[in-house]
Every structure is written in C-alpha cells, then in structure tokens.
C-alpha positions, 0 to 999 in steps of 0.5 A, a space after each residue: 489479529 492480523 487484517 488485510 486488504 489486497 488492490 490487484 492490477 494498479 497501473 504504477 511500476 511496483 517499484 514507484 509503489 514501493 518507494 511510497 510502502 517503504 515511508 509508512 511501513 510499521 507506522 500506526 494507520 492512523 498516523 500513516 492515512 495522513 502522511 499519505 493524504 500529503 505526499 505527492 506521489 501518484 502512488 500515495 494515493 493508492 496506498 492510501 486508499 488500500 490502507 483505508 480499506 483495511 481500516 474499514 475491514 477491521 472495524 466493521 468485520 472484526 470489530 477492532 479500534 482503528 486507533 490500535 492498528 498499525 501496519 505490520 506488513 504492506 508491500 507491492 509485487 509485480 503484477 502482469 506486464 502489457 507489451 506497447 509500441 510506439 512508432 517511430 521514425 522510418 518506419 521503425 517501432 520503439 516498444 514499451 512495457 506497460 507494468 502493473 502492481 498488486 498492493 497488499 496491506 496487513 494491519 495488526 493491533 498493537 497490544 496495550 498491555 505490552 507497552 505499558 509493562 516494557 515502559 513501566 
C-alpha cells in the first residue's frame, strides 16, 4: 500500500530540494527522519517535515507500523515562478525569478515475508 504526502508552494528552487530527495530516496523513514533532522540545508527541513506527514497519514489513516515504511517515491517539481526586480544603478532594474516547489513523498510498506525468504 502506498501513502503520500504532498507540500505545495515551497519558497526553495526545486533544484536545491532535490539535492536533499536524492540523500534519503529509498531509505526507511524512520532512518531517513533522522538523517534529515542533521543536515544543514534549508531544504531538509521541508523534507523532513512532508515525511513525517506521510508518516502520520499511514499510521492514523491506514493503520500501517511507521517501522515498515520506506520511501519509495519522493521528488520536488516546479512549482510557479514570481517575477522580482531589483533596482540598480542609473536608473536601471536587475530582474529576479523568485522560484517555487512542490514536494511529494510516497511511502510504501516493505513486505517482511519477502526479505526473509530471499535471505533465507
């Protein structure tokens, strides 16, 4: 079963974002809660708090054990772009493009029964 939690409308380049989904794609959420809960960037705290919403959205909504989730999909698409100037010298104006993002995380429970055949 796959859960998903969706943050619209981020002020971070999707690119900066991505730099942060690319670290704890694939990891358990759990694991991935922590490593983001120590990184520096701006961005990981964003991540980290869509991937606790998605955690809470299995737990209370599908009744599924947070310790058997892992992140299956997560990634940050573009969101609209606000057009900004600057004024500078002369009388001139330097225009900025304010971007924006929109984050999704899709947790998925890992099969137990799986891993320990394969192990086996």
């Amino acid at each position: 079963m796959d859960v998903r939690a969706t943050t619209k409308y981020l002020s971070i380049s999707p690119q900066k974002l991505r730099l942060v989904c690319d670290q704890v794609r694939g990891m358990d959420a759990q694991t991935a809660a922590a490593l983001l809960n120590t990184m520096p960037q701006k961005g990981a705290e964003m991540v980290r708090k869509t991937l606790r919403s998605a955690m809470a959205n299995a737990e209370n909504n599908f009744e599924l054990d947070p310790a058997e989730l892992y992140i299956s999909q997560i990634f940050a698409n573009e969101g609209p772009r606000r057009p900004w100037r600057r004024f500078g010298a002369r009388g001139r104006f330097k225009p900025i493009v304010r971007r924006q993002s929109h984050l999704t995380v899709v947790l998925s429970e890992r099969d137990v029964t799986l891993i320990e055949e394969v192990g086996s």
